[in-house]
N, CA, C and O of each residue as an XYZ file, in Angstrom:
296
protein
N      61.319    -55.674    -46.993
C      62.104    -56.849    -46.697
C      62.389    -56.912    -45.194
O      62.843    -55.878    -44.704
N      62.250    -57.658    -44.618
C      62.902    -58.287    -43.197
C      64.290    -58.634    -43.112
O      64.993    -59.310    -43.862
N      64.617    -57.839    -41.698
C      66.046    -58.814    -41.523
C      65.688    -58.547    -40.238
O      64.965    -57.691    -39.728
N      66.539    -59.732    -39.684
C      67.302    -59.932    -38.465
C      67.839    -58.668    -37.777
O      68.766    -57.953    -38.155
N      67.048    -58.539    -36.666
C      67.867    -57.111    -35.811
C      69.234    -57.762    -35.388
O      69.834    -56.887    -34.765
N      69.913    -58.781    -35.439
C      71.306    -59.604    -34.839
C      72.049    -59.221    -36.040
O      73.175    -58.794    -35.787
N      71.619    -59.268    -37.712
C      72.555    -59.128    -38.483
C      73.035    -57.397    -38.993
O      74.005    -56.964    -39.615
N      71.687    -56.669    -38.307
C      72.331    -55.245    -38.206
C      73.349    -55.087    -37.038
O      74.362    -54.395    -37.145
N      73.025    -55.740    -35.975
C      73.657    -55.588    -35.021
C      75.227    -55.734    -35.271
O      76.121    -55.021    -34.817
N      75.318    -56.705    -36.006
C      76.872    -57.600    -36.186
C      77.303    -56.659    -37.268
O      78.523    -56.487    -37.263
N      76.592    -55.934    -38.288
C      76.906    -55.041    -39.011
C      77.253    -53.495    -38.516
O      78.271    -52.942    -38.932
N      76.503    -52.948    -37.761
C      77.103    -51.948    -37.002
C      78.044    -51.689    -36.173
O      78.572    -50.597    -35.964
N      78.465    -53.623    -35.246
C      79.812    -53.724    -34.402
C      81.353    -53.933    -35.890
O      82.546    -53.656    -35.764
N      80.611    -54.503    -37.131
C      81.432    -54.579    -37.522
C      82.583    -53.241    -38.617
O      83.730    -53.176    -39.060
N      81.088    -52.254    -38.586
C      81.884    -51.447    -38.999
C      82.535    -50.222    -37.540
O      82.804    -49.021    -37.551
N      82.571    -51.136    -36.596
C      83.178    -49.839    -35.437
C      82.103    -48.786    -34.994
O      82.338    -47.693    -34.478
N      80.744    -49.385    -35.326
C      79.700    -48.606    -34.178
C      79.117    -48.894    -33.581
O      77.905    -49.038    -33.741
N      80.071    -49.200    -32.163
C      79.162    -50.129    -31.017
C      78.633    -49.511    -30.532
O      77.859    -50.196    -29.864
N      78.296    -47.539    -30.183
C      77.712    -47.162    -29.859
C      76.354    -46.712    -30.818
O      75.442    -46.089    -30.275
N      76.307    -46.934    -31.727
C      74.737    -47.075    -32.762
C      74.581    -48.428    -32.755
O      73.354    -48.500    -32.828
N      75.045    -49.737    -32.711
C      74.324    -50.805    -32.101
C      74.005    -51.301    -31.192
O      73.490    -52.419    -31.219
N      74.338    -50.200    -29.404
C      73.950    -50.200    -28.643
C      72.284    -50.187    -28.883
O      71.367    -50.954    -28.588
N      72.429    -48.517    -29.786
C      71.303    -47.699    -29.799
C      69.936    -48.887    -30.272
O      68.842    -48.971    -29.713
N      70.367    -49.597    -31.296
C      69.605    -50.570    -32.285
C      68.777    -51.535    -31.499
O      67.602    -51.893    -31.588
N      69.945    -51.896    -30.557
C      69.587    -53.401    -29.750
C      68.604    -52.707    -28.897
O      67.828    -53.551    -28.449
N      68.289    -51.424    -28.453
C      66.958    -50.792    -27.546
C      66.133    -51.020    -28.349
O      65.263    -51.858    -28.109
N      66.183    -50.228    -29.716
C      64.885    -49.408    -30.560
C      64.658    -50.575    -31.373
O      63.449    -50.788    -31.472
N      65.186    -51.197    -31.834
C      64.320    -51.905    -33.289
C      64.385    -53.195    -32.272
O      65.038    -53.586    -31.304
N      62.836    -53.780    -33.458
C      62.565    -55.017    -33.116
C      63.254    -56.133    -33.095
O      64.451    -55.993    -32.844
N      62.769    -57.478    -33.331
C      63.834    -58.414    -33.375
C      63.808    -58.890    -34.961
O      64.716    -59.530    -35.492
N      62.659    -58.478    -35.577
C      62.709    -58.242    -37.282
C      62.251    -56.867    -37.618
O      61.306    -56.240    -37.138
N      63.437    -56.386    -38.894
C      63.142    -54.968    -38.677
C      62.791    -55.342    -40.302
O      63.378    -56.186    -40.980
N      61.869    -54.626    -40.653
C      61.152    -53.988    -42.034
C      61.559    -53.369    -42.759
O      60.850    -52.368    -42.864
N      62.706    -53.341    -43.672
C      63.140    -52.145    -44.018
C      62.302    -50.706    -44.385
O      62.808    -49.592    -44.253
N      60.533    -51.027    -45.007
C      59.851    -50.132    -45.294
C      59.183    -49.580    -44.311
O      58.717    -48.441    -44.276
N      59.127    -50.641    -43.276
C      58.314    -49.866    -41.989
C      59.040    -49.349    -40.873
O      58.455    -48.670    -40.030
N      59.883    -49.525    -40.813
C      60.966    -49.120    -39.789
C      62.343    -48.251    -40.652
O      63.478    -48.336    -40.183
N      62.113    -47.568    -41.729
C      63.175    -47.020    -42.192
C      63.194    -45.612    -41.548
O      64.037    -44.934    -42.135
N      62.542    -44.870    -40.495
C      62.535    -43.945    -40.109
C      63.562    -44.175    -39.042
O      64.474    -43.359    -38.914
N      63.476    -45.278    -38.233
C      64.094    -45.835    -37.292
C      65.317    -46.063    -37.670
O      66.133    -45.470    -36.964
N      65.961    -46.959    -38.867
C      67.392    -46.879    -39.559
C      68.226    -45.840    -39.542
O      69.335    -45.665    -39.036
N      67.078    -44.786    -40.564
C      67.784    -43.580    -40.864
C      68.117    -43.223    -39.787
O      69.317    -42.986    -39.927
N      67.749    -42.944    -38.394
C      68.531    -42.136    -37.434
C      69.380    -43.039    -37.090
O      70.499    -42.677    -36.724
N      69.166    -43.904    -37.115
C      70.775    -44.890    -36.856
C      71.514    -44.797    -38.006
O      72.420    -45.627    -37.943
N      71.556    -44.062    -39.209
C      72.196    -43.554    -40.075
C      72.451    -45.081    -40.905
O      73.519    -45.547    -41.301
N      71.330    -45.550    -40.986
C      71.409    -46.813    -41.700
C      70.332    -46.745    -42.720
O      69.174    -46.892    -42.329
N      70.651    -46.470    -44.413
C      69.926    -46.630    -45.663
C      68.903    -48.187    -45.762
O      69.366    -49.325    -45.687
N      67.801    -47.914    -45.900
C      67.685    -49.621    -46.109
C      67.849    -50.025    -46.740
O      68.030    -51.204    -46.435
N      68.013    -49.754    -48.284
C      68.517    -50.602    -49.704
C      70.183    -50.672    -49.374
O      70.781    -51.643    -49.838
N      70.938    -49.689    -48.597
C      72.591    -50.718    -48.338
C      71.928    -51.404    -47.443
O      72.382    -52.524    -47.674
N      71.121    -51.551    -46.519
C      70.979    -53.045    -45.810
C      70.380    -54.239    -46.361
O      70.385    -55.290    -45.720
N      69.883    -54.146    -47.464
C      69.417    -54.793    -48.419
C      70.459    -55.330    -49.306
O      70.586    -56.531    -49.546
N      71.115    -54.502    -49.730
C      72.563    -55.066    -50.600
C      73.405    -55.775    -49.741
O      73.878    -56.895    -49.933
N      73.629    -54.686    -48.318
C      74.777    -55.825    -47.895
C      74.270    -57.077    -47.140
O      75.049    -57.892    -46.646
N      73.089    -57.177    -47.084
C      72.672    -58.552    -46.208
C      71.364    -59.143    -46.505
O      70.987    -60.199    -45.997
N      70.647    -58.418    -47.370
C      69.516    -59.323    -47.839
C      69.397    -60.143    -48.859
O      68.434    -60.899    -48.989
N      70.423    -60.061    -49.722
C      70.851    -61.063    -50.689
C      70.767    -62.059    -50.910
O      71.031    -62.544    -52.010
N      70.174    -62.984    -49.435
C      69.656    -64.413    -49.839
C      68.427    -65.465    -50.595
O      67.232    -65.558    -50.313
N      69.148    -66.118    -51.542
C      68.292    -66.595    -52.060
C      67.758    -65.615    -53.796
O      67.581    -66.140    -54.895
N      67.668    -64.555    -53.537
C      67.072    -63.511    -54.543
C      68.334    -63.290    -55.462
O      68.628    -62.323    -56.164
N      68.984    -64.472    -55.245
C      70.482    -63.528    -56.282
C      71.191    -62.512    -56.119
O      72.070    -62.157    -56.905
N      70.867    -61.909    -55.030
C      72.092    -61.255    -55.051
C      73.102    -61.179    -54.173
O      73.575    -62.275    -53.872
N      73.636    -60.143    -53.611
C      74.731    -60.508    -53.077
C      76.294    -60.622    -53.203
O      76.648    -59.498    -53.561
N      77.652    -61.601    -53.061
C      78.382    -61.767    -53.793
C      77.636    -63.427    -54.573
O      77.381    -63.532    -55.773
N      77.465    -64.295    -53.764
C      77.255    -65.172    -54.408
C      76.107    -64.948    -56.225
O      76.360    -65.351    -57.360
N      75.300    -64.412    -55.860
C      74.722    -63.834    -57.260
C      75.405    -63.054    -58.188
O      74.951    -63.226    -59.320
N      76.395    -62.200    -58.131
C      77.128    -61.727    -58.691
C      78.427    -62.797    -59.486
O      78.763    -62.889    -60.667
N      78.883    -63.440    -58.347
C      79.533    -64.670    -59.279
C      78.585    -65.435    -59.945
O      78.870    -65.327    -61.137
N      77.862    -65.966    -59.852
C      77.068    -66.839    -60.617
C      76.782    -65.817    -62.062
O      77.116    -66.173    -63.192
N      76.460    -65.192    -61.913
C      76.109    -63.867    -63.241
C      77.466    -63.740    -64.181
O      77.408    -63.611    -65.403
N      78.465    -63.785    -63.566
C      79.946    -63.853    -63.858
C      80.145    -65.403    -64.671
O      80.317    -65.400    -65.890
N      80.112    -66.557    -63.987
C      80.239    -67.483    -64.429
C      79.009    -67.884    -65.426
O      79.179    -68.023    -66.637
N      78.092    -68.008    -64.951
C      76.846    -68.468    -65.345
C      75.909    -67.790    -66.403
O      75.402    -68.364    -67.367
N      75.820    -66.965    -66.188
C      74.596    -65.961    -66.498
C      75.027    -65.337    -68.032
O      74.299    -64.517    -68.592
C-alpha cells in the first residue's frame, strides 16, 4: 500500500517525534510502500500494518469511518 510521506510525517509530529520525522522527511520518498520500504519504517520504529490501520483506511472500509458503518450498517 502507498501513503503519503506528509501523512507519516503529521503522524510522527503528532505523536511527539519530531525528531524521527525529521529523520523521515530525509529518508523516505514522497510515496512510501509499505512493502518496499518497510525496512526503512522499521528503523523509524514505524510497523507498516499500524500505518495501514491508522491511515490507510480510505475507501477500503476501514478505519473509524468503516467501523461505524459495520456498527450501524453491516
Amino acid at each position: 500500500m502507498q501513503i503519503d510521506k506528509d501523512q507519516i510525517l503529521q503522524l510522527l509530529r503528532s505523536q511527539g517525534d519530531d525528531a524521527k520525522a525529521q529523520q523521515a522527511d530525509k529518508e523516505l520518498p514522497g510515496k512510501v510502500d509499505t512493502e518496499e520500504h518497510a525496512g526503512l519504517l522499521s528503523k523509524l520504529g514505524l510497523e507498516p500494518m499500524d500505518l495501514i490501520k491508522k491511515l490507510g483506511g480510505g475507501g477500503g472500509g476501514g478505519g473509524a469511518m468503516g467501523k461505524l458503518g459495520g456498527l450501524l450498517g453491516g
